[in-house]
Chimera marker file (.cmm) of the C-alpha trace (Angstrom):
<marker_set name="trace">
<marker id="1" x="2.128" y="24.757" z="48.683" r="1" g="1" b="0" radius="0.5"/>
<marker id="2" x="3.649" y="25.763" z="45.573" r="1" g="1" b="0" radius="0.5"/>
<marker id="3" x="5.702" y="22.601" z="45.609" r="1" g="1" b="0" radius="0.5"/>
<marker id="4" x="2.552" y="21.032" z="45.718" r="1" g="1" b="0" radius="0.5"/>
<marker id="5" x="0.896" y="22.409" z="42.965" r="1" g="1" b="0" radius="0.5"/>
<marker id="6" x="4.817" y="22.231" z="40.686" r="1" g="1" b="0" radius="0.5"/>
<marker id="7" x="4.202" y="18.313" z="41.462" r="1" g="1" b="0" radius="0.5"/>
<marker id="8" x="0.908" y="18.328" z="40.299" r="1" g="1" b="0" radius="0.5"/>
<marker id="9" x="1.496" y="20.082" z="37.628" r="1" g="1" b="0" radius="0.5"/>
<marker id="10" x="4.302" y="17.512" z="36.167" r="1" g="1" b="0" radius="0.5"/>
<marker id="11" x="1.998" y="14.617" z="37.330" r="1" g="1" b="0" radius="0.5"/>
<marker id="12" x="-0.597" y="15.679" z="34.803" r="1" g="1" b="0" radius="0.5"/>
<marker id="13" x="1.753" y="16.631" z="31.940" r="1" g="1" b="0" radius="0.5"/>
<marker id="14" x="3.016" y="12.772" z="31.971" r="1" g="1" b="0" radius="0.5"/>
<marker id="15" x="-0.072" y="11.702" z="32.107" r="1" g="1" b="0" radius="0.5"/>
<marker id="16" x="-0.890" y="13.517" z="29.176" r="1" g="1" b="0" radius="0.5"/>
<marker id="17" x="2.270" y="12.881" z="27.402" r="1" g="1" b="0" radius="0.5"/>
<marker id="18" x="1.938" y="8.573" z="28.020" r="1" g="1" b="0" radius="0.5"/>
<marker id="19" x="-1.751" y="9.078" z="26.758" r="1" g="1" b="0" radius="0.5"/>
<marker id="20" x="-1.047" y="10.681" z="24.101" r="1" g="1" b="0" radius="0.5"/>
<marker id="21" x="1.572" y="8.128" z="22.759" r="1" g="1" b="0" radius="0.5"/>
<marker id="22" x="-0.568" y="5.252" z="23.445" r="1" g="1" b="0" radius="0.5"/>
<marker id="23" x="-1.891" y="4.574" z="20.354" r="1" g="1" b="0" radius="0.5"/>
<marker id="24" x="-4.779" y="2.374" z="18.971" r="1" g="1" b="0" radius="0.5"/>
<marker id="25" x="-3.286" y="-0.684" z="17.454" r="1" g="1" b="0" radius="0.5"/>
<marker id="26" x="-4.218" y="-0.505" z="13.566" r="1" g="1" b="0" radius="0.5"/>
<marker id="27" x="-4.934" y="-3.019" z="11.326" r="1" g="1" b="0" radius="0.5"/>
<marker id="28" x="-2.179" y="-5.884" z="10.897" r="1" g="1" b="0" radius="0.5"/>
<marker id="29" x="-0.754" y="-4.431" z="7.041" r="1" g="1" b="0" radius="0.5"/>
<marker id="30" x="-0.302" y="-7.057" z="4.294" r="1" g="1" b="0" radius="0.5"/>
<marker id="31" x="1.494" y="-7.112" z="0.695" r="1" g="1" b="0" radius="0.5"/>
<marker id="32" x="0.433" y="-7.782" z="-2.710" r="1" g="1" b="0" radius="0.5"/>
<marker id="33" x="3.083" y="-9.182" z="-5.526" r="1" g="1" b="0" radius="0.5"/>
<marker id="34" x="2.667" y="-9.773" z="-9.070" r="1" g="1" b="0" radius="0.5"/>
<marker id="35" x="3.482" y="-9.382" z="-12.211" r="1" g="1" b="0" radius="0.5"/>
<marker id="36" x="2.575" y="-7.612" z="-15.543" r="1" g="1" b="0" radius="0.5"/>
<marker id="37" x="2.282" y="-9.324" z="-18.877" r="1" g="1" b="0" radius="0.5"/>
<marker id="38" x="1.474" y="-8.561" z="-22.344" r="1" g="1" b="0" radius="0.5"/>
<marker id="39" x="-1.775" y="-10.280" z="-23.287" r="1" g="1" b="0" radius="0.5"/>
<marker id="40" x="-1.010" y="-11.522" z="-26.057" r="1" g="1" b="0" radius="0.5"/>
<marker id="41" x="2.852" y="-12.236" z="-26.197" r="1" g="1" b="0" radius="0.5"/>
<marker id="42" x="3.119" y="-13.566" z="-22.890" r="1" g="1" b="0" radius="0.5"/>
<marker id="43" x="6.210" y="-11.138" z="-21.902" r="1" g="1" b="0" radius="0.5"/>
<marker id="44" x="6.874" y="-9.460" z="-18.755" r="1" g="1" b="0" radius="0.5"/>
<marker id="45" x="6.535" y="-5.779" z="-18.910" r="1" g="1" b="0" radius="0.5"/>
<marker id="46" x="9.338" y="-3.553" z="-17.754" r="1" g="1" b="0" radius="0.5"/>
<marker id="47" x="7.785" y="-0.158" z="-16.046" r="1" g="1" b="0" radius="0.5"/>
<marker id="48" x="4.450" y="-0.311" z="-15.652" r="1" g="1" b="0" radius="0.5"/>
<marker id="49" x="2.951" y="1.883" z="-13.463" r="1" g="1" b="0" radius="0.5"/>
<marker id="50" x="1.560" y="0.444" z="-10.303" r="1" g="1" b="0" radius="0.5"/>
<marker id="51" x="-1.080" y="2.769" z="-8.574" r="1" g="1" b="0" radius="0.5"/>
<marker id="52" x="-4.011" y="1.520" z="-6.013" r="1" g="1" b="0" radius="0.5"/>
<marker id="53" x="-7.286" y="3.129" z="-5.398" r="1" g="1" b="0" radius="0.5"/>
<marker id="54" x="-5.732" y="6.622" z="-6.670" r="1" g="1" b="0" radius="0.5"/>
<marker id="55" x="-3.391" y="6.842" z="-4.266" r="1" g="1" b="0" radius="0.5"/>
<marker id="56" x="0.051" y="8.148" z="-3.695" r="1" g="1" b="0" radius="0.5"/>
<marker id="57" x="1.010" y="4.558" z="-3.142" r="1" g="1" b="0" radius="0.5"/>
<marker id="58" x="2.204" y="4.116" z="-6.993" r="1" g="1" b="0" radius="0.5"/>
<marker id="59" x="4.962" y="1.437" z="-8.044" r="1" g="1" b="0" radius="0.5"/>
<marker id="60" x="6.407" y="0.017" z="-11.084" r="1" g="1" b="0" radius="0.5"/>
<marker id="61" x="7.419" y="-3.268" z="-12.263" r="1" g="1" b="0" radius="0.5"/>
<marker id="62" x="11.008" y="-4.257" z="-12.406" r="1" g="1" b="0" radius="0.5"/>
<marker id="63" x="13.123" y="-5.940" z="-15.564" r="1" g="1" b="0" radius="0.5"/>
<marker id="64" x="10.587" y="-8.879" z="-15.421" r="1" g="1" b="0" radius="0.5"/>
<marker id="65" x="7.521" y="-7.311" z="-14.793" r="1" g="1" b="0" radius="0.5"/>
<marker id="66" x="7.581" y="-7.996" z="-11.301" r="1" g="1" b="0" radius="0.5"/>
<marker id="67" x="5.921" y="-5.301" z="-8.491" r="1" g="1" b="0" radius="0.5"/>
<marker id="68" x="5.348" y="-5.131" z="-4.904" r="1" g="1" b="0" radius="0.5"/>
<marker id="69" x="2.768" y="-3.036" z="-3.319" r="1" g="1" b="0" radius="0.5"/>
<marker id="70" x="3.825" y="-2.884" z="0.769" r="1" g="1" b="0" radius="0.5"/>
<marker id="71" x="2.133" y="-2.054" z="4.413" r="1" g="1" b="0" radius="0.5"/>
<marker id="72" x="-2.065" y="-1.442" z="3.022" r="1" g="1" b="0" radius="0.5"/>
<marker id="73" x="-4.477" y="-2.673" z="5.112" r="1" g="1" b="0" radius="0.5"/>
<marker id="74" x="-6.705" y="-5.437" z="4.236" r="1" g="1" b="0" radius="0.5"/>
<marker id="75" x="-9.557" y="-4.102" z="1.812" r="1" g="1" b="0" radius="0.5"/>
<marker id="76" x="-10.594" y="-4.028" z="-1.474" r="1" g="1" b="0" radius="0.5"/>
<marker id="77" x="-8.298" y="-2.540" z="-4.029" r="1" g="1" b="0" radius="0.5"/>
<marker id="78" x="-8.696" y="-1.048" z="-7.215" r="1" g="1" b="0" radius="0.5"/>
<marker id="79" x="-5.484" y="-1.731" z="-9.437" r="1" g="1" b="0" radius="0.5"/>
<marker id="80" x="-4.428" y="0.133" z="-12.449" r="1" g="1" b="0" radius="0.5"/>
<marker id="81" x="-1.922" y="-0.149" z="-14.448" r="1" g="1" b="0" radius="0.5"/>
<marker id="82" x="-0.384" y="2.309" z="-17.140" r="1" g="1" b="0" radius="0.5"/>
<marker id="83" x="2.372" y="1.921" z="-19.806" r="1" g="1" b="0" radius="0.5"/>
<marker id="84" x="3.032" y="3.937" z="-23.022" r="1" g="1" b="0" radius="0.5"/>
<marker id="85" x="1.344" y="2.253" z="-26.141" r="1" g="1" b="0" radius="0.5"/>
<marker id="86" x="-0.815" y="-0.197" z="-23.777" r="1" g="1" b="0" radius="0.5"/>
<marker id="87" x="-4.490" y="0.241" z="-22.865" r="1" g="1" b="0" radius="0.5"/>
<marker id="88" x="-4.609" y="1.345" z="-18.723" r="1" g="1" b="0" radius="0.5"/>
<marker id="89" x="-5.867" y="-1.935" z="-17.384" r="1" g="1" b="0" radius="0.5"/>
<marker id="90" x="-8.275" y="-1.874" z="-13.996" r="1" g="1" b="0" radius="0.5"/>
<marker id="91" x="-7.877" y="-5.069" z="-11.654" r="1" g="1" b="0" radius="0.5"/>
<marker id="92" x="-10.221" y="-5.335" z="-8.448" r="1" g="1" b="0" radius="0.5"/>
<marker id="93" x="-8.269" y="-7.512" z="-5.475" r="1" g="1" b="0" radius="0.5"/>
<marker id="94" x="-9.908" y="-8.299" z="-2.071" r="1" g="1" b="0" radius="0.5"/>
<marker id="95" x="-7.384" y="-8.301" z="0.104" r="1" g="1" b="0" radius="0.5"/>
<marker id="96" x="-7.167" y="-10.058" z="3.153" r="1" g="1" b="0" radius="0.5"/>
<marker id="97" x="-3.777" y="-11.296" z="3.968" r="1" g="1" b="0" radius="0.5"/>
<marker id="98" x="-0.529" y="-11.187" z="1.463" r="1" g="1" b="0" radius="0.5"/>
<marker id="99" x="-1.038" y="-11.462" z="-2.114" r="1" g="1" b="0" radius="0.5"/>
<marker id="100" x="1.895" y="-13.293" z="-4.005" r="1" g="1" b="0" radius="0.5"/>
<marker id="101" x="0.529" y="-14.169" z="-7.313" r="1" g="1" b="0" radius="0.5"/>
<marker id="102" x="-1.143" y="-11.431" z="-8.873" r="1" g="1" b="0" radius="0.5"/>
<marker id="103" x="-1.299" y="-11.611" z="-12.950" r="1" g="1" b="0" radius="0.5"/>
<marker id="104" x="-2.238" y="-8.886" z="-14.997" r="1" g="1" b="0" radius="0.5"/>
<marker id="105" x="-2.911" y="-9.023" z="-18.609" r="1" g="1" b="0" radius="0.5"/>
<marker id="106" x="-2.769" y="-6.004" z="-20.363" r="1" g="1" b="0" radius="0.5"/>
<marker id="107" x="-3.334" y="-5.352" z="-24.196" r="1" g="1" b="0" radius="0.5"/>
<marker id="108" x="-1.666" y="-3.027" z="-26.628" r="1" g="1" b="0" radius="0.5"/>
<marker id="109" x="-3.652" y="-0.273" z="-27.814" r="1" g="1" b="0" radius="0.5"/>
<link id1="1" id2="2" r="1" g="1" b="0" radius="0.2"/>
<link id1="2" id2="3" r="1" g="1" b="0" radius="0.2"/>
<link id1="3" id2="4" r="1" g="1" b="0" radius="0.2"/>
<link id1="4" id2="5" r="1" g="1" b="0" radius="0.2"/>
<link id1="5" id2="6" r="1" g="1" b="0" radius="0.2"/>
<link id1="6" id2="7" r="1" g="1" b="0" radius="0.2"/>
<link id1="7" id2="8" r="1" g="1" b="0" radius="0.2"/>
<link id1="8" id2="9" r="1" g="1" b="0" radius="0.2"/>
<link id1="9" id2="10" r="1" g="1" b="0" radius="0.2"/>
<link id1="10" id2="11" r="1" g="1" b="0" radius="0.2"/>
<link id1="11" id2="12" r="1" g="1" b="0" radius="0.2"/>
<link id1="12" id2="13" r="1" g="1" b="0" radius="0.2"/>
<link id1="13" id2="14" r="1" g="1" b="0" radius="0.2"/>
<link id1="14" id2="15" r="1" g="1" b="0" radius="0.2"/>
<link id1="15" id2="16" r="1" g="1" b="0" radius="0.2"/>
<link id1="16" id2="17" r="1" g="1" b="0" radius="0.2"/>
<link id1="17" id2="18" r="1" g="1" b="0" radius="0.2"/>
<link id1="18" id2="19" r="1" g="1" b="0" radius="0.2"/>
<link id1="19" id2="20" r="1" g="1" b="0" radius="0.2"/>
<link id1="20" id2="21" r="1" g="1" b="0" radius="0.2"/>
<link id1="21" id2="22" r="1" g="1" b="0" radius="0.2"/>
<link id1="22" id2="23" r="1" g="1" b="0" radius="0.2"/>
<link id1="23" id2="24" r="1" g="1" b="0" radius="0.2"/>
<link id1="24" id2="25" r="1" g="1" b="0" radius="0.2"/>
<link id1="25" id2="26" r="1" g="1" b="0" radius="0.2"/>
<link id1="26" id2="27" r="1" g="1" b="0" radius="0.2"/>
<link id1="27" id2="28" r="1" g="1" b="0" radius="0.2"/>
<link id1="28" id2="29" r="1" g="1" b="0" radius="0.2"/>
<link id1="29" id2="30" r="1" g="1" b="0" radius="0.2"/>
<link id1="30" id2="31" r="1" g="1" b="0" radius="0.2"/>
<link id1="31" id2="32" r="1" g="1" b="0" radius="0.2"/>
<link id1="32" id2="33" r="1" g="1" b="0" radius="0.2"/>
<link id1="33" id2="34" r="1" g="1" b="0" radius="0.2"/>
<link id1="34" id2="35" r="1" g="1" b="0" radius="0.2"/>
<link id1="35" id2="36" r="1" g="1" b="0" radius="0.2"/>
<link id1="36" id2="37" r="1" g="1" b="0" radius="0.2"/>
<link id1="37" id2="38" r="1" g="1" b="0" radius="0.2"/>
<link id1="38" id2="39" r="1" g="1" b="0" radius="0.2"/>
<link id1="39" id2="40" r="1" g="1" b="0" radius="0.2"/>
<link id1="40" id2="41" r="1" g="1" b="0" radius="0.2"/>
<link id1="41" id2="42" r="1" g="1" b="0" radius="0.2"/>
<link id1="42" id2="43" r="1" g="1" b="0" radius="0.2"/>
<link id1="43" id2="44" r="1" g="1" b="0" radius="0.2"/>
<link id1="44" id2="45" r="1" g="1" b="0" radius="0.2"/>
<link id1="45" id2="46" r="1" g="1" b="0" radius="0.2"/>
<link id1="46" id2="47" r="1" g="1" b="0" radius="0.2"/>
<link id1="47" id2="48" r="1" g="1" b="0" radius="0.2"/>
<link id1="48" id2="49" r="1" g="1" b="0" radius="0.2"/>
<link id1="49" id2="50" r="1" g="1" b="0" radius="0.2"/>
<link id1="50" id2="51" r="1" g="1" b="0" radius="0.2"/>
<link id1="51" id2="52" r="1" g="1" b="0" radius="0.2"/>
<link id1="52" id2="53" r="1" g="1" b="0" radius="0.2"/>
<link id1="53" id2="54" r="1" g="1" b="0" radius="0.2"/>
<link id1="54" id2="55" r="1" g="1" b="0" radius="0.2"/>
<link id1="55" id2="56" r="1" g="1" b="0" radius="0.2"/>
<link id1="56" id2="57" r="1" g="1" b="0" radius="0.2"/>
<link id1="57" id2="58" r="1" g="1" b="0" radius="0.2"/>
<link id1="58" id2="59" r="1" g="1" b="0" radius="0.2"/>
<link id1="59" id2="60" r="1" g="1" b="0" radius="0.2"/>
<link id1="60" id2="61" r="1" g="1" b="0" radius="0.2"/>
<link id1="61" id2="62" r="1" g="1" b="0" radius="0.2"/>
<link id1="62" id2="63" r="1" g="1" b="0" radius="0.2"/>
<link id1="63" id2="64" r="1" g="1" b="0" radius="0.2"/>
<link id1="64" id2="65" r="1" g="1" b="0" radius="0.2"/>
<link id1="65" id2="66" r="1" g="1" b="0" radius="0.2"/>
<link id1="66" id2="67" r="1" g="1" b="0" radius="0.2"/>
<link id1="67" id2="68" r="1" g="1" b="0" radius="0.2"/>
<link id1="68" id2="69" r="1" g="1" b="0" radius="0.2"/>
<link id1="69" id2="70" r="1" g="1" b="0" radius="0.2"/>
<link id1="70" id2="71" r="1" g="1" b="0" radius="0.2"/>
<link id1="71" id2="72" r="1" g="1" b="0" radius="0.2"/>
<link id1="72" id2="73" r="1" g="1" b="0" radius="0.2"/>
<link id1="73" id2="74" r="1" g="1" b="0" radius="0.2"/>
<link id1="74" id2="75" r="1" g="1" b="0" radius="0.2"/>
<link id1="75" id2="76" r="1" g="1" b="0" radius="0.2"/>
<link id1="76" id2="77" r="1" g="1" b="0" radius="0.2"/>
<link id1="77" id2="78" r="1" g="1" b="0" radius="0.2"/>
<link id1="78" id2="79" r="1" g="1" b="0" radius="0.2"/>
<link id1="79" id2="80" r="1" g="1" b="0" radius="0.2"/>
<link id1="80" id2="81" r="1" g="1" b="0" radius="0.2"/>
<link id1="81" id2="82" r="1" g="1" b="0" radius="0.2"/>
<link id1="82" id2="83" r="1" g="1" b="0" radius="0.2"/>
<link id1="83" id2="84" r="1" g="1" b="0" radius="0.2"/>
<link id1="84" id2="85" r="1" g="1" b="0" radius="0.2"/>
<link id1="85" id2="86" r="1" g="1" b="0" radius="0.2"/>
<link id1="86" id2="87" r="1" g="1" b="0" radius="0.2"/>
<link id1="87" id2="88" r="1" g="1" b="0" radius="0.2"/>
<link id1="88" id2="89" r="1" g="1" b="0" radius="0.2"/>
<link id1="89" id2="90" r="1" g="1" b="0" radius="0.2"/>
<link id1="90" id2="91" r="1" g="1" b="0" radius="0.2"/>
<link id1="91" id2="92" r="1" g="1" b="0" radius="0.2"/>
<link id1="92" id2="93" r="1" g="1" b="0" radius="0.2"/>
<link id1="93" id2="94" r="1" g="1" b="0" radius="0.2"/>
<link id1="94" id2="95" r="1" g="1" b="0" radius="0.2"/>
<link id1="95" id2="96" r="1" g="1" b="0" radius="0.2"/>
<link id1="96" id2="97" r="1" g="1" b="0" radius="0.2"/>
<link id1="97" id2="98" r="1" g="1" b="0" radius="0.2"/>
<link id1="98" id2="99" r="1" g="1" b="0" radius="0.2"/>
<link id1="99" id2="100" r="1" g="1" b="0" radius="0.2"/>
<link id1="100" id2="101" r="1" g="1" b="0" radius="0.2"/>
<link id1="101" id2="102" r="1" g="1" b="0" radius="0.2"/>
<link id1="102" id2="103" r="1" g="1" b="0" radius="0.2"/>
<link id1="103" id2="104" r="1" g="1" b="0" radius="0.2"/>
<link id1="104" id2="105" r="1" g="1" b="0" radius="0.2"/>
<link id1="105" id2="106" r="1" g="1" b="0" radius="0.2"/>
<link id1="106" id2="107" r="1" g="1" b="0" radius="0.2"/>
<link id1="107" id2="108" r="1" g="1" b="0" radius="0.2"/>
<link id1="108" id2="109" r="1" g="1" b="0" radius="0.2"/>
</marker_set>
């Protein structure tokens, strides 16, 4: 009898255990890529900051103004950008699949 209830016992903890780790498959992820320019010179800005929807998900552009923002889930994003002596800039991007062209503008201040 005690065997009996030892093997039920197990029985239900990997049951519980596979359930558990069974999980509900997400939203496919995408990417968004783009770059930062100065408005009126035309030249790629080196580190910017990158941030979406006032998250912790915060990037910054590369030599030639280049950024990647990787794994969201498709929505609508708020983008802002920040770099000493520019104006923050705001940038709204639906986003359904990847995103490879992205141009922001932003303006001294």
């Amino acid at each position: 009898m005690k065997t009996l209830h030892l093997l039920a016992i197990i029985l239900l903890t990997s049951i519980v255990s596979f359930a558990a780790n069974d999980k509900v498959p997400s939203k496919a992820t995408t990417t968004i890529k783009g770059v930062v320019i100065d408005k009126i010179t035309g030249e790629a800005l080196a580190g910017v900051r990158i941030e979406i929807n006032q998250s912790e998900n915060i990037v910054y552009t590369d030599l030639d103004g280049n950024f990647e923002i990787k794994n969201i889930k498709s929505d609508t994003y708020n983008i802002k950008t920040k770099l000493i002596s520019y104006k923050p800039s705001n940038t709204k991007v639906k986003c359904k699949e990847n995103i490879n062209n992205i141009e922001i503008k932003i303006g001294n201040l």
